[in-house]
C-alpha positions in Angstrom: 0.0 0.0 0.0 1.3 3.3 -1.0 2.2 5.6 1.6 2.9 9.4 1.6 5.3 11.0 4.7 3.4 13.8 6.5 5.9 14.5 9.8 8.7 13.2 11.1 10.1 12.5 14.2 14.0 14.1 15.4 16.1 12.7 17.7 18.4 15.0 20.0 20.6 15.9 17.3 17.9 16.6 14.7 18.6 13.7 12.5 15.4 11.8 11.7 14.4 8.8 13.5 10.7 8.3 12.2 8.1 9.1 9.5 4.5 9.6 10.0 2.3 8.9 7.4 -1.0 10.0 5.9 -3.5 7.9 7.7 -1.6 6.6 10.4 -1.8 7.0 14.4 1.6 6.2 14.9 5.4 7.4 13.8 7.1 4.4 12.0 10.7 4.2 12.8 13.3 5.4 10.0 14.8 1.7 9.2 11.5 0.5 8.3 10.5 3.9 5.9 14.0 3.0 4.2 12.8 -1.0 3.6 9.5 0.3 2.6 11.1 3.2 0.6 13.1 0.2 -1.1 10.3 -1.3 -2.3 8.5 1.2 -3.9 6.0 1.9 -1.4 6.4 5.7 -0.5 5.9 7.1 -4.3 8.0 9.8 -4.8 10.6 8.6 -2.4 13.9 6.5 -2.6 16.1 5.1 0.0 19.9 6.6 0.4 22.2 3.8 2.1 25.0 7.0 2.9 28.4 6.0 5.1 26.7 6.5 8.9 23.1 5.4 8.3 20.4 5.1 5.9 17.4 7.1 5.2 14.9 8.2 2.5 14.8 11.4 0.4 12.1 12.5 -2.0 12.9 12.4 -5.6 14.0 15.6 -7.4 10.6 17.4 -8.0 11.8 21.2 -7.7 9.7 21.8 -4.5 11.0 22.0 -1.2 7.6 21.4 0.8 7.8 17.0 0.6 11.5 17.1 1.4 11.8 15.1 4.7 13.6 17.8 6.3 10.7 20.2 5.9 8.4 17.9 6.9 6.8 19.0 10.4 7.8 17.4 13.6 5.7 14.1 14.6 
């Protein structure tokens, strides 16, 4: 089921540790949004494996507002 990020959630150091999504009560935690990420199910969204950790970006689209760092806090 396709799912689209509305918040996130910031640990200490204002990396993200969660995504909320559209229609869902709770925050899901950042290493499952990157499996789910990786298999197509957050459409406009890929997975970034970087050196420290991994995490999800939205695909280049030109607009700022569904970037995960602009999201709104969880």
């Amino acid at each position: 089921m396709a799912k689209k990020p509305i918040a996130v959630r910031r640990g200490d150091e204002g990396d993200t540790t969660g995504v909320k999504f559209r229609g869902d009560q709770r925050v899901t935690p950042l290493k499952t949004a990157v499996k789910m990420a990786e298999r197509g199910d957050i459409p406009g969204y890929h997975a970034v494996h970087g050196k420290s950790k991994d995490y999800i970006r939205a695909n280049p689209d030109g607009t700022k507002r569904n970037n995960i760092d602009d999201l709104p806090d969880a």
